[in-house]
C-alpha positions in Angstrom: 52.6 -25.8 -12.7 52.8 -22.0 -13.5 50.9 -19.9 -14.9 52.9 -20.9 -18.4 51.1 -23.8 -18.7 47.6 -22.8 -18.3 45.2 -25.5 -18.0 46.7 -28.2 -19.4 46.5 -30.3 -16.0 42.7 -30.2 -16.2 42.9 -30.7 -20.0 45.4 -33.9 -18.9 42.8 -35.1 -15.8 39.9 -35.3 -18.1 41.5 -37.0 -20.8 43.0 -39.6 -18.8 40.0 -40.1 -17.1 38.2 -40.5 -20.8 40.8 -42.8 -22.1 40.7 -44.7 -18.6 36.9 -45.3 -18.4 36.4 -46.1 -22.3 33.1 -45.6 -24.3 31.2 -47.6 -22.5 32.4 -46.7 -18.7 31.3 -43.0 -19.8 28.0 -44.3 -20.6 28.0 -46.4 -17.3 29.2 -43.2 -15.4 27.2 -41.2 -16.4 24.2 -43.1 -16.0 25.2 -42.8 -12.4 25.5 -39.4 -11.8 21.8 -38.9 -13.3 20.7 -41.5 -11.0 22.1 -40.1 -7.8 21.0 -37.0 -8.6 17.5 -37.8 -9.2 18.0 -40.1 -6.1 18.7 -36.9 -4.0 16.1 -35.1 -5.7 13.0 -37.8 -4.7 14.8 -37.9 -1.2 14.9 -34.4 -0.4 11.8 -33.0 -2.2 9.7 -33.0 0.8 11.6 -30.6 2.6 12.7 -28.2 0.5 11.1 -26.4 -2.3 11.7 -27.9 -6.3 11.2 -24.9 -8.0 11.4 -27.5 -11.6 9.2 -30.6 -11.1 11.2 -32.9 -13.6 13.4 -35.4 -13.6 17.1 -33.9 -13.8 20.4 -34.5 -15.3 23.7 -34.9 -13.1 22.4 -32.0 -10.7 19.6 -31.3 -8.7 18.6 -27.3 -7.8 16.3 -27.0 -5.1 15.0 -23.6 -3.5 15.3 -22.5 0.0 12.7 -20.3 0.0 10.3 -22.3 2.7 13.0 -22.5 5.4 13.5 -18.2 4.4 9.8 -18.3 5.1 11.0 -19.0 8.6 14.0 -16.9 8.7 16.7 -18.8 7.5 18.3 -18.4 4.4 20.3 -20.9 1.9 23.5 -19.8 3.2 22.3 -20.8 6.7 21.8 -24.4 5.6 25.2 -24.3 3.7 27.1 -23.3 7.4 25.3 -26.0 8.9 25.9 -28.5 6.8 29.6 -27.8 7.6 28.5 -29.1 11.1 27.0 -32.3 10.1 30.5 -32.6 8.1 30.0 -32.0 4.6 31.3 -29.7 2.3 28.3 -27.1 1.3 27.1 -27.0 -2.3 27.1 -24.4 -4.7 24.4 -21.5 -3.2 22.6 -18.5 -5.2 22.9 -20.4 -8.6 21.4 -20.4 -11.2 20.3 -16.9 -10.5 16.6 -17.5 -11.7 16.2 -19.4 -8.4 15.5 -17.6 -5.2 17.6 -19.2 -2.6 18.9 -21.8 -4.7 20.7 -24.8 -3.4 22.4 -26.7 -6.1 23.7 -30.1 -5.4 25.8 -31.9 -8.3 26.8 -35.5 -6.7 29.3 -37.4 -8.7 29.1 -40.6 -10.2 32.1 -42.1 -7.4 29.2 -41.3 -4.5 27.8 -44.5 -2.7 24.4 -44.8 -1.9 25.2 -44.5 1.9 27.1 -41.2 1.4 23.9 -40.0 -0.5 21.9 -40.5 2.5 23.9 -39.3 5.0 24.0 -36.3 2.7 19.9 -36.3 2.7 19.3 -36.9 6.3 21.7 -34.2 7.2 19.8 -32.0 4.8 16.5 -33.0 6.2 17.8 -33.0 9.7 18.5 -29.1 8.9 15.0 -29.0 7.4 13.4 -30.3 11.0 16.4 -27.6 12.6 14.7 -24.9 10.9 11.5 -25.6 12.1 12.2 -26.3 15.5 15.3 -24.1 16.5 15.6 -21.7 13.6 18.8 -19.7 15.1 20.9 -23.2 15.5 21.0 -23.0 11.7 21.2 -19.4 11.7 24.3 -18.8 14.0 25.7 -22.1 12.0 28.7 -23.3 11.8 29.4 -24.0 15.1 31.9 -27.1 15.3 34.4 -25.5 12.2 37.3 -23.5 13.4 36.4 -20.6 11.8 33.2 -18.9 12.3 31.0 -16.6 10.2 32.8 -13.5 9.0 31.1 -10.3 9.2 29.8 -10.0 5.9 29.3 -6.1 5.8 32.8 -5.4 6.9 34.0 -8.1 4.5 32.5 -6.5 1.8 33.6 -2.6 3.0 37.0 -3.4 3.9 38.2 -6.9 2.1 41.5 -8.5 3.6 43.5 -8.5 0.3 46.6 -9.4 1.2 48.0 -11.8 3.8 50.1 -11.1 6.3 51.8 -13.3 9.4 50.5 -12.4 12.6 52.9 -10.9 14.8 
């Protein structure tokens, strides 16, 4: 769709998917969402820092600020969970929390994608502690690697062009 149309796909999606699941299958689904994410949040609470001790909604926020205590910081994690195969979550937000590692899981996720998620997270955790610069030099299986973020910043690649 162009830019004519504005959002109405997402508008569409989210109907559809309101219509589809009914009164109750919102209830049901969302029910599941808070679930998983308190799931990940009793899970994962031993390794990483909970700056909010309370039961949470559909998302978790954690803090990275014990594994930066070590010299690793939240966007380290986030590369190296692109090793272990999973997407990163959002990083740096909310603001309020240092190093924050937000984690929203879905409703759709099964309990054994949660804990593959949490025992690549905690494997990262024991990583940190016990070979800090394999989760600082992170990612190391994607086909891209880091990008210098200075020159990134300085001199941003606005434009593509083909390779000669």
């Amino acid at each position: 769709m162009g830019l004519f149309h504005g959002n109405v796909g997402v508008l569409l999606r989210a109907y559809t998917y309101l219509r589809t699941l009914g009164a109750e299958g919102i209830r049901e689904m969302s029910g599941a969402a808070v679930l998983n994410a308190n799931y990940l949040l009793e899970r994962l609470r031993p390794a990483y820092h909970l700056p909010y001790n309370r039961r949470v909604m559909h998302e978790v926020v954690f803090s990275g600020s014990r594994q930066r205590a070590r010299g690793v910081r939240t966007l380290d994690i986030a590369k190296r969970l692109i090793d272990y195969g999973f997407h990163p979550p959002t990083i740096y937000f909310p603001l309020i929390v240092e190093e924050a590692l937000m984690i929203e899981p879905t409703e759709a996720e099964s309990k054994e994608s949660l804990d593959a998620f949490c025992d690549a997270l905690l494997a990262i955790a024991r990583e940190v502690e016990e070979q800090p610069e394999t989760v600082r030099s992170a990612p190391h299986t994607a086909p891209l690697t880091r990008l210098d973020e200075a020159t990134a910043a300085r001199r941003p690649v606005l434009r593509w062009r083909p390779e000669a």
